[in-house]
C-alpha positions in Angstrom: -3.0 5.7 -19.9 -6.6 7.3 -20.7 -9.6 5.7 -19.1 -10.8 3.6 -22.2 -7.2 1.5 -21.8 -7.8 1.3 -18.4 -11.1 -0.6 -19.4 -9.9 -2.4 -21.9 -7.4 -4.3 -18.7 -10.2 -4.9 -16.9 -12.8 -5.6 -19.2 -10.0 -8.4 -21.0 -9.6 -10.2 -17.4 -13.5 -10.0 -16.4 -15.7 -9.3 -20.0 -18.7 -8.5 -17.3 -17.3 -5.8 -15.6 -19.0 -2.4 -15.3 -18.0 1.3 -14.8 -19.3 2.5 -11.6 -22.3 0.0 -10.8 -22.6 -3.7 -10.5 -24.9 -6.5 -11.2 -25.5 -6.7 -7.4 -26.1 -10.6 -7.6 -23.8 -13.7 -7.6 -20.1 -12.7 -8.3 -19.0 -9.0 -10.1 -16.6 -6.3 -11.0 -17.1 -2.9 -11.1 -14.3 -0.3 -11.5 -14.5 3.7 -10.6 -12.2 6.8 -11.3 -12.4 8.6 -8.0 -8.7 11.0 -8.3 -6.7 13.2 -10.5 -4.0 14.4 -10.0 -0.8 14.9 -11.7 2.6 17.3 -12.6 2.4 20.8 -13.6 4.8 22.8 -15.3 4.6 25.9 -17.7 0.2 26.1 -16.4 0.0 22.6 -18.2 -0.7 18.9 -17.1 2.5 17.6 -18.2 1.6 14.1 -16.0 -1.7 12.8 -15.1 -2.4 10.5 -12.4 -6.0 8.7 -11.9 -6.9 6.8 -9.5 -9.1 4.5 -9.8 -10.4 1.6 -7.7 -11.8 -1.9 -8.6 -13.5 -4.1 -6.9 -14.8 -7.5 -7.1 -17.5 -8.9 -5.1 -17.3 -12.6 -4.4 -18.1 -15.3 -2.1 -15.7 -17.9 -3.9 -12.7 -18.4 -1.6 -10.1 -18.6 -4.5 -11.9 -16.8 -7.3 -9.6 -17.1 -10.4 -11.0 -14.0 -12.1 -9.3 -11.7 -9.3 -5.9 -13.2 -10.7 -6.9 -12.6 -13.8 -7.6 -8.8 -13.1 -3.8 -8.8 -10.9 -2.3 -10.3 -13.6 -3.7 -8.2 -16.0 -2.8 -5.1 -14.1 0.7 -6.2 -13.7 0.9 -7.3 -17.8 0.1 -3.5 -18.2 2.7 -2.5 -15.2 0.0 -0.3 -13.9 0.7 0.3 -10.1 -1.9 -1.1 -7.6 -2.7 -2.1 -4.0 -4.5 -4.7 -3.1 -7.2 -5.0 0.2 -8.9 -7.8 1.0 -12.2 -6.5 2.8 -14.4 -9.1 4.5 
């Protein structure tokens, strides 16, 4: 999956969310690579593995746009863990 169909989860389940910085007022998303790794063989990247972290700021107890994004990610199968932070 390349970065631009990563965005195009996110960015279908929340149209505001941003790459890397946020709104910083009311309710947002933003979304950040911040890994890569992957499998080598033969001196190529033969798999690639980012990892990339989203977060939504909000002070709305059962905010429907964070199923959105989970269902999203889990339409796409794209592996994720979730931590609530308060």
């Amino acid at each position: 999956m390349t970065l631009a169909e990563f965005k195009a989860i996110i960015v279908a389940a929340d149209p505001a969310a941003t790459h890397h910085f946020g709104g910083g007022g009311g309710n947002y998303t933003t979304w950040s690579e911040f890994c890569e790794d992957g499998l080598r063989a033969n001196n190529r990247n033969s798999e690639r593995l980012l990892r990339i972290q989203v977060d939504r700021f909000t002070k709305v107890e059962a905010d429907s746009v964070v199923d959105a994004i989970t269902a999203a990610l889990d339409a796409a199968e794209v592996a994720y863990d979730y931590l609530l932070d308060r």
